[in-house]
ZADRENKE-656090 format. One record per residue (C-alpha): residue number from 0; residue in three letters; x, z, y. Coordinates in steps of 0.2 Angstrom, whole numbers. Example, Ala and Ser with C-alpha at 12.3 -4.5 7.8 and 13.67 -1.06 7.14 Angstrom:
2
- 0, Ala, 62, 39, -22
- 1, Ser, 68, 36, -5
This chain:
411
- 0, Unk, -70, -296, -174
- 1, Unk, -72, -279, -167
- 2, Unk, -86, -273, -157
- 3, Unk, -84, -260, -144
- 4, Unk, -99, -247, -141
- 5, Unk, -95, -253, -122
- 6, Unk, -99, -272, -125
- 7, Unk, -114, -268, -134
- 8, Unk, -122, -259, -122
- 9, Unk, -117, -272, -110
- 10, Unk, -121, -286, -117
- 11, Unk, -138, -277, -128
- 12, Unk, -149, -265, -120
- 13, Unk, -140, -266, -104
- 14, Unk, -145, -285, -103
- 15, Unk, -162, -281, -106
- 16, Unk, -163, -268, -96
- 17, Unk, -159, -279, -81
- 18, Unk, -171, -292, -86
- 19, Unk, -184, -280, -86
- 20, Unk, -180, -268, -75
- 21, Unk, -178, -251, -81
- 22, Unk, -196, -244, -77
- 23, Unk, -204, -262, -87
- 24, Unk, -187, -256, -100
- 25, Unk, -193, -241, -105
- 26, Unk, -210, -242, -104
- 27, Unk, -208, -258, -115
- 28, Unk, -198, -250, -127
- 29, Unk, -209, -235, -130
- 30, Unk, -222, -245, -135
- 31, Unk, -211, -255, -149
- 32, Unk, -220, -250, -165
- 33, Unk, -237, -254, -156
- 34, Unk, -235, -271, -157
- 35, Unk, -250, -279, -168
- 36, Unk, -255, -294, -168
- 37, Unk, -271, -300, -160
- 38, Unk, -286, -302, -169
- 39, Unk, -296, -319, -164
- 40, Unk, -312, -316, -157
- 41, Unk, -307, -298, -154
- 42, Unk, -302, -300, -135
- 43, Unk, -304, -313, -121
- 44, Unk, -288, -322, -114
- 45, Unk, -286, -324, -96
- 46, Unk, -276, -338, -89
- 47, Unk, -271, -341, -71
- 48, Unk, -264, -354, -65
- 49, Unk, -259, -355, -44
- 50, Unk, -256, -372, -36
- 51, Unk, -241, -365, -23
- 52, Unk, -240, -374, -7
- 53, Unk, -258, -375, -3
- 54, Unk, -267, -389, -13
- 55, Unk, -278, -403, -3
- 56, Unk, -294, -399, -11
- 57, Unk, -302, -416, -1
- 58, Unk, -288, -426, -11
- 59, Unk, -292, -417, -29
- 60, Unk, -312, -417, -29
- 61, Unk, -316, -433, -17
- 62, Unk, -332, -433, -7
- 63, Unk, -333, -449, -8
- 64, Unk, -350, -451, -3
- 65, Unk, -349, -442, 13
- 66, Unk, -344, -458, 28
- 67, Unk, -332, -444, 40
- 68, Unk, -319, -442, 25
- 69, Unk, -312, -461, 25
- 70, Unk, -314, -461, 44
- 71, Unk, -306, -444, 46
- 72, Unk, -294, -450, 31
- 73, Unk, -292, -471, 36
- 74, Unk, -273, -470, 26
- 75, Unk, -275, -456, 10
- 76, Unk, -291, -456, 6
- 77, Unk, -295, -460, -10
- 78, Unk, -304, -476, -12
- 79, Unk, -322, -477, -18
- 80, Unk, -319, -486, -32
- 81, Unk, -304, -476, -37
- 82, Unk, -315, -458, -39
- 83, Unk, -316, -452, -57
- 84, Unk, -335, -447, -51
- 85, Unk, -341, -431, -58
- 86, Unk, -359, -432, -50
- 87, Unk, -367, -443, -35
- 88, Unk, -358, -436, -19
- 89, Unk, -340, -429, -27
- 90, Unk, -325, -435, -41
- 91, Unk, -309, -430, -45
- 92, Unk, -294, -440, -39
- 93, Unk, -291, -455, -51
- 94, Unk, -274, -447, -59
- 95, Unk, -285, -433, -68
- 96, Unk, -292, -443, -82
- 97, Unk, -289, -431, -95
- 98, Unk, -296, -415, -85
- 99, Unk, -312, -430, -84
- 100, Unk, -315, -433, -101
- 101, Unk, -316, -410, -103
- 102, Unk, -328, -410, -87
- 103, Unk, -336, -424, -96
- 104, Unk, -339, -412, -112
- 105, Unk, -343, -397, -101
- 106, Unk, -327, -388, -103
- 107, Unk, -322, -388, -83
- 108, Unk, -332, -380, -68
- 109, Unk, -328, -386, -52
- 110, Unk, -333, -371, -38
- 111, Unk, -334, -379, -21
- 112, Unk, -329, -373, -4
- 113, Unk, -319, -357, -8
- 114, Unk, -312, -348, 4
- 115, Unk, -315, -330, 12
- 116, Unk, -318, -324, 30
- 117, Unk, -308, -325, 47
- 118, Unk, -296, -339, 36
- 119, Unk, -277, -337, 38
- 120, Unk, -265, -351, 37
- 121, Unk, -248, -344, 35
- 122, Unk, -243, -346, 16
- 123, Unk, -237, -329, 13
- 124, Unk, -251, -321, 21
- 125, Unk, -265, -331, 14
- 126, Unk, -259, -329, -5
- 127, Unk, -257, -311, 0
- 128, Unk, -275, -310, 1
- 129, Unk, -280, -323, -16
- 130, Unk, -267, -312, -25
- 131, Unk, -272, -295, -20
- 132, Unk, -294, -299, -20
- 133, Unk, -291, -288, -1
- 134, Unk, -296, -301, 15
- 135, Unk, -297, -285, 26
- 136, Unk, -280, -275, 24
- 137, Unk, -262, -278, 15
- 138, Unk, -264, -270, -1
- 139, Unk, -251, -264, -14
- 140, Unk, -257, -268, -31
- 141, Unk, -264, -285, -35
- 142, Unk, -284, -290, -40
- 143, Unk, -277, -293, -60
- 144, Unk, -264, -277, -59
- 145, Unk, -281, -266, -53
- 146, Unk, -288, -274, -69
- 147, Unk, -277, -269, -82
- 148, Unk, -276, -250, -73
- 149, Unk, -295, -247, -73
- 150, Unk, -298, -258, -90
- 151, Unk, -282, -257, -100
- 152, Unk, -270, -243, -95
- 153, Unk, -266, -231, -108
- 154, Unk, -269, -246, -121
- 155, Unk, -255, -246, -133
- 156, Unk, -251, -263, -129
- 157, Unk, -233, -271, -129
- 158, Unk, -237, -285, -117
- 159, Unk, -256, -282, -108
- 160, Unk, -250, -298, -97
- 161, Unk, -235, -309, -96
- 162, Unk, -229, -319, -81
- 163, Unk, -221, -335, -88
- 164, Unk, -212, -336, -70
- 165, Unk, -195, -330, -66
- 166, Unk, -205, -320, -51
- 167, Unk, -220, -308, -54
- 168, Unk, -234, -313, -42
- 169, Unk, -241, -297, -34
- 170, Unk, -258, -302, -43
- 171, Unk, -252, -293, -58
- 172, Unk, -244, -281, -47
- 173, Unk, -253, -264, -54
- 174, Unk, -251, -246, -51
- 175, Unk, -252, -239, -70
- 176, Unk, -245, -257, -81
- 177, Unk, -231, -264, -79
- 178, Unk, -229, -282, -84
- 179, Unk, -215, -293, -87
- 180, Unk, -210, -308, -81
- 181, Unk, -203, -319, -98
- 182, Unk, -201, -340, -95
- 183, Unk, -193, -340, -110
- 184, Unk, -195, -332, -127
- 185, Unk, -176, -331, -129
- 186, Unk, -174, -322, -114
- 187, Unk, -180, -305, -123
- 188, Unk, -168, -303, -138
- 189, Unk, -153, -294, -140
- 190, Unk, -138, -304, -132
- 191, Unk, -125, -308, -143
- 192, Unk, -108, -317, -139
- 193, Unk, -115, -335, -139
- 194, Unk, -96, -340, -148
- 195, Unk, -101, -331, -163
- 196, Unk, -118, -335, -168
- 197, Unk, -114, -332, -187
- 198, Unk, -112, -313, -181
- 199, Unk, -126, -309, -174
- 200, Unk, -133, -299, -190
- 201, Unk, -119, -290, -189
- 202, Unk, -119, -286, -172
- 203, Unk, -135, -279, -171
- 204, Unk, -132, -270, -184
- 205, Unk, -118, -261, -178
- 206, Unk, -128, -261, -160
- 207, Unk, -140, -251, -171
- 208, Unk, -130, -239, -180
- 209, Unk, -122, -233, -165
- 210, Unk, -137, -228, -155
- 211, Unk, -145, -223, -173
- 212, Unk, -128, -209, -173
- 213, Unk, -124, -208, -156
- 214, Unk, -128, -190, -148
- 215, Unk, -120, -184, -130
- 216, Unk, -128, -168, -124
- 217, Unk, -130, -178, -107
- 218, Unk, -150, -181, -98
- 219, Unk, -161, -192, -102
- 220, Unk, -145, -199, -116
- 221, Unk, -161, -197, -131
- 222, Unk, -171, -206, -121
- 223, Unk, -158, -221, -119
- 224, Unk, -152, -220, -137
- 225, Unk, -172, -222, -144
- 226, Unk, -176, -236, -130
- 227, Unk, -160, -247, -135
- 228, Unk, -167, -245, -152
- 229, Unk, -186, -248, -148
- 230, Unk, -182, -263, -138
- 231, Unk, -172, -272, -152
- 232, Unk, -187, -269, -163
- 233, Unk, -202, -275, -151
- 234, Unk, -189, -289, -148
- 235, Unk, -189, -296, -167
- 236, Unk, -208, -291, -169
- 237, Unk, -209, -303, -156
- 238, Unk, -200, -318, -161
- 239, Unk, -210, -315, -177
- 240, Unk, -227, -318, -169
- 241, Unk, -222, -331, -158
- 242, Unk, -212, -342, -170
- 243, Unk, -226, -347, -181
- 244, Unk, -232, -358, -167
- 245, Unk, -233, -376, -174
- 246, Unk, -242, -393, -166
- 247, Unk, -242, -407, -165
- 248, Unk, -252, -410, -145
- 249, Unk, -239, -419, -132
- 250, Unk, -235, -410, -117
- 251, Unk, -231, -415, -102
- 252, Unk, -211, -414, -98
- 253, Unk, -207, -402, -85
- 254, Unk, -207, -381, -84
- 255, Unk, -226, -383, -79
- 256, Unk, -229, -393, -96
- 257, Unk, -216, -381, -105
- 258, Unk, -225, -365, -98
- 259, Unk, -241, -371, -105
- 260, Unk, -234, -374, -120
- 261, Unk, -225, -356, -122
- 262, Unk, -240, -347, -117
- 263, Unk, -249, -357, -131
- 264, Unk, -237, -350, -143
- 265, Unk, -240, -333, -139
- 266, Unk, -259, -335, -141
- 267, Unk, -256, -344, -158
- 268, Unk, -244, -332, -165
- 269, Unk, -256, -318, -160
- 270, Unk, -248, -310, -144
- 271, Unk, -260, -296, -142
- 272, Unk, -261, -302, -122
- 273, Unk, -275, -302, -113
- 274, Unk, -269, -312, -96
- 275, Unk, -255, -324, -93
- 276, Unk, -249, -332, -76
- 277, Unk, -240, -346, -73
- 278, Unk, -240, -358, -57
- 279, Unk, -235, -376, -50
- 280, Unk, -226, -379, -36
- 281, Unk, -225, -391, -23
- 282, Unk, -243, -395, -15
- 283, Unk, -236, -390, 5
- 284, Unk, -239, -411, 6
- 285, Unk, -237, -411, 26
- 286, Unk, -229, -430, 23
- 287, Unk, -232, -443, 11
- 288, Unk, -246, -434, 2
- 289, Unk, -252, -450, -10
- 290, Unk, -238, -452, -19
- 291, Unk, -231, -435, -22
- 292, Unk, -249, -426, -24
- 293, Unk, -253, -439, -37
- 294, Unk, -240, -433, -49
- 295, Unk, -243, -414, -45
- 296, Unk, -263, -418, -52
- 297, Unk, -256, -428, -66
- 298, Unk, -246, -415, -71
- 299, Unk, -261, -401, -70
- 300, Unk, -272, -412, -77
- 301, Unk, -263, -416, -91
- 302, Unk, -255, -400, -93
- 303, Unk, -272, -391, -94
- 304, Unk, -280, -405, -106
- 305, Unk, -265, -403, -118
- 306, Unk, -266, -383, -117
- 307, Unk, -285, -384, -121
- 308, Unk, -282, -397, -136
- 309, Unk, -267, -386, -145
- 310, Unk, -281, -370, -144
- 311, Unk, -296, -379, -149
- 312, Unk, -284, -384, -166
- 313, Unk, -281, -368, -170
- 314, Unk, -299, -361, -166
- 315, Unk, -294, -351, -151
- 316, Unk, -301, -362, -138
- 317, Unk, -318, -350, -138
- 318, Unk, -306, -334, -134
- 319, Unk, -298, -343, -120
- 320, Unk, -302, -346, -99
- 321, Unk, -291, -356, -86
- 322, Unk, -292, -349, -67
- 323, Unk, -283, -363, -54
- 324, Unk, -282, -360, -36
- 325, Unk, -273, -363, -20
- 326, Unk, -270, -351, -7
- 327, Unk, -279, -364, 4
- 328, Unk, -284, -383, 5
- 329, Unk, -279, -393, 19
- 330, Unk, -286, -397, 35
- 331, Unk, -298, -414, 35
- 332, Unk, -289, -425, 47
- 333, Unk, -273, -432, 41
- 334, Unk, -258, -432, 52
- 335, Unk, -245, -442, 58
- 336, Unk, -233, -442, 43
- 337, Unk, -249, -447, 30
- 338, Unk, -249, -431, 23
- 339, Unk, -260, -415, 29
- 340, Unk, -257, -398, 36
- 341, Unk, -264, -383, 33
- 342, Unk, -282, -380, 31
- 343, Unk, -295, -366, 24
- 344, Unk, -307, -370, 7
- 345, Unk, -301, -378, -9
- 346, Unk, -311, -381, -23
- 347, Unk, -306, -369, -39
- 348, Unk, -307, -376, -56
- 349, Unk, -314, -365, -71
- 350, Unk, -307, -373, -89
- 351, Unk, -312, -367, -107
- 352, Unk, -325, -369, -122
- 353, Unk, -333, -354, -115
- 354, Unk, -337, -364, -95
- 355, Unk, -352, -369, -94
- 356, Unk, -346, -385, -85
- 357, Unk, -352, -394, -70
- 358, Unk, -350, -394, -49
- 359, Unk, -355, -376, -42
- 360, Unk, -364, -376, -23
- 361, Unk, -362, -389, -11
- 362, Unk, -346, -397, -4
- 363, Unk, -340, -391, 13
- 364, Unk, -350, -399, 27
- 365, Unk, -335, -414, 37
- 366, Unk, -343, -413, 55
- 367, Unk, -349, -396, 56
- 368, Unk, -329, -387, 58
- 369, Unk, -320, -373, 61
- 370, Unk, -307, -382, 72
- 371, Unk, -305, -394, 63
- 372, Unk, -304, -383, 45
- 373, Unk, -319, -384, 34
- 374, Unk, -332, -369, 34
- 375, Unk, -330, -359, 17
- 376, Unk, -345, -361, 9
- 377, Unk, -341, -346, -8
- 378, Unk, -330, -331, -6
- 379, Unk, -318, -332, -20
- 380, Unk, -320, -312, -25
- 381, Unk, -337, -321, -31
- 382, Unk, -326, -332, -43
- 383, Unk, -314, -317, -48
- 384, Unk, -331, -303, -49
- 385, Unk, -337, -317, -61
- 386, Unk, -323, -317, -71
- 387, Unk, -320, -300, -72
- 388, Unk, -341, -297, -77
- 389, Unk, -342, -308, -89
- 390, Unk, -328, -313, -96
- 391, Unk, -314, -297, -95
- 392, Unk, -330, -286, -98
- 393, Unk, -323, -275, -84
- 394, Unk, -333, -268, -70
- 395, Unk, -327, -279, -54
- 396, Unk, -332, -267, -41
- 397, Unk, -319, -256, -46
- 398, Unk, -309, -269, -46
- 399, Unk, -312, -277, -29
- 400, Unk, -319, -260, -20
- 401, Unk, -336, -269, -19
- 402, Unk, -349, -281, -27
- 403, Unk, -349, -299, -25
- 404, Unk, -362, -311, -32
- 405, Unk, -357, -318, -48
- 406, Unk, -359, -338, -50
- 407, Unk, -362, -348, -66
- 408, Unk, -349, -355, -73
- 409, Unk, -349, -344, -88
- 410, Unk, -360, -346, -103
């Protein structure tokens, strides 16, 4: 068949340049023959994971032994008997048995009461503030983007983070690094006419040689003409790396279980990558909460447990530490439609060989509240200055703008 300059521009570097978007492109591109893989040991791995809607935190670690939750609770809380008990006064909900058996082991910390000041209750304002680490002003660049500017930037790193949403979330929102947003490993390659696959070789080739030969005394056209070729190189290096991954640990079906599983595959095939985001949706239970609450902590529970097992066999468990939140928990009385509205503090759950496991602080008190809402008990830029301390080896007040207390759920 022939193959027109025009279509493979089109269908090539014009396609990734739309995926990336031309900054991401080029910045991407440049950094092509940078791509080395990661060393294990060398670096620590950052995994965050966000629970969209606003998680009931009351429904996920059960104060079971406190009387106002069943009588403030008389249809959806979670029986006595049911509570997967992780100390005398709390548990987690009962469809969580495999984050459990890690708490069990000491691989999961569960932080109590997190929340921050003046609390906010719309969606996009309060995971604005988790986002960005800011509770007093709107800021631009996101708590993990001010990361990798102060701690990674000028680091010849292809990927210093990778979203494995279709959306970048502005906590990788940064000023200097710009990360991409990949859910799927096929998404960055060359695109070649899915109708003949046997000419992909040749294609690229082609693709190749004309940028290789191509001159046009025309701005910025050198620029284009090594990016189209840079790109096609970090593209392959890629699918090098990650195509060695091989398992045999079940995931749950689903994108969450899927995305676990892909960013599992970049760690094992030695994505030199030191944060990656992902997120599950659907906690904004207002109705019904029981039933649809208990599949969404199935899921993460699961998930998480299988994500931990498939590092832990290839010796990179050590390397490697889960963040989840909510933007908030829910209020403590249910409603009229057995489900929740929107409340203030959530528990956050810290997973890894490196945790030192167990409940941190006290739980929220149920009859001393704030309208209703709980009374945060730990600001969470305590949870992300620990993190950033020591784990990311990265000084969090220039990071956060100011220093927060750390908290002990690292070894």
């Amino acid at each position: 068949m022939t193959i027109s300059r025009r279509d493979l521009i089109k269908n090539g570097l014009g396609a990734m340049a739309l995926t990336f978007g031309a900054n991401e492109f080029f910045n991407l591109a440049a950094q092509a023959a940078n791509l080395a893989p990661r060393i294990p040991g060398a670096s620590k791995i950052l995994v965050v994971v966000q629970l969209s809607g606003g998680n009931d935190g009351l429904n996920m670690v059960v104060p079971y032994s406190l009387g106002p939750y069943y009588q403030l609770r008389p249809t959806i809380g979670i029986k006595p008997e049911k509570v997967l008990r992780l100390n005398s006064d709390v548990g987690l909900h009962p469809s969580m048995t495999a984050l459990h058996d890690l708490y069990k082991v000491g691989k999961l910390a569960v932080v109590q009461g997190v929340g921050y000041p003046n609390p906010n209750r719309s969606h996009f304002r309060s995971i604005e503030i988790w986002q960005t680490g800011d509770a007093e002003k709107i800021a631009e660049t996101g708590w993990l983007g001010r990361y990798l500017d102060v701690c990674c930037a000028g680091k010849e790193d292809l990927f210093p983070a990778v979203n494995v949403d279709p959306m970048l979330p502005k906590t990788l929102f940064g000023s200097k690094v710009n990360v991409p947003s990949v859910s799927n490993i096929e998404d960055f390659r060359f695109l070649t006419d899915p109708q003949y696959k046997p000419d992909r070789d040749v294609q690229i080739k082609a693709f190749n040689d004309i940028y290789d030969s191509f001159h046009l005394k025309r701005p910025h056209m050198d620029l284009l003409r090594k990016a189209g070729i840079d790109a096609n190189l970090a593209s392959d290096k890629l699918h090098q790396l990650v195509k060695k991954y091989s398992s045999d640990v079940t995931y749950p079906q689903g994108p969450f279980g899927n995305n676990l599983k892909f960013i599992s595959q970049m760690i094992t095939g030695g994505l030199n990558c030191s944060i990656y985001g992902a997120s599950l949706d659907g906690f904004d239970t207002h109705t019904n909460q029981l039933r649809s609450q208990e599949g969404l902590l199935k899921q993460l529970s699961d998930g998480l447990a299988a994500f931990h097992s498939d590092l832990k066999k290839n010796n990179l468990d050590d390397d490697v530490v889960v963040l989840v939140f909510s933007e908030f928990g829910r209020r403590v009385a249910e409603n009229g439609g057995r489900g929740t509205d929107h409340g203030t503090a959530a528990p956050v759950l810290v997973l890894g060989s490196a945790v030192r496991g167990g409940v941190i602080g006290s739980h929220p008190s149920l009859s001393d509240l704030d309208n209703g809402d709980l009374k945060y008990k730990v600001d969470f830029r305590n949870v992300y200055a620990t993190i950033l301390n020591r784990w990311m080896n990265c000084d969090s007040k220039a990071v956060l703008g100011q220093r927060f207390d750390e908290l002990g759920f690292l070894v």
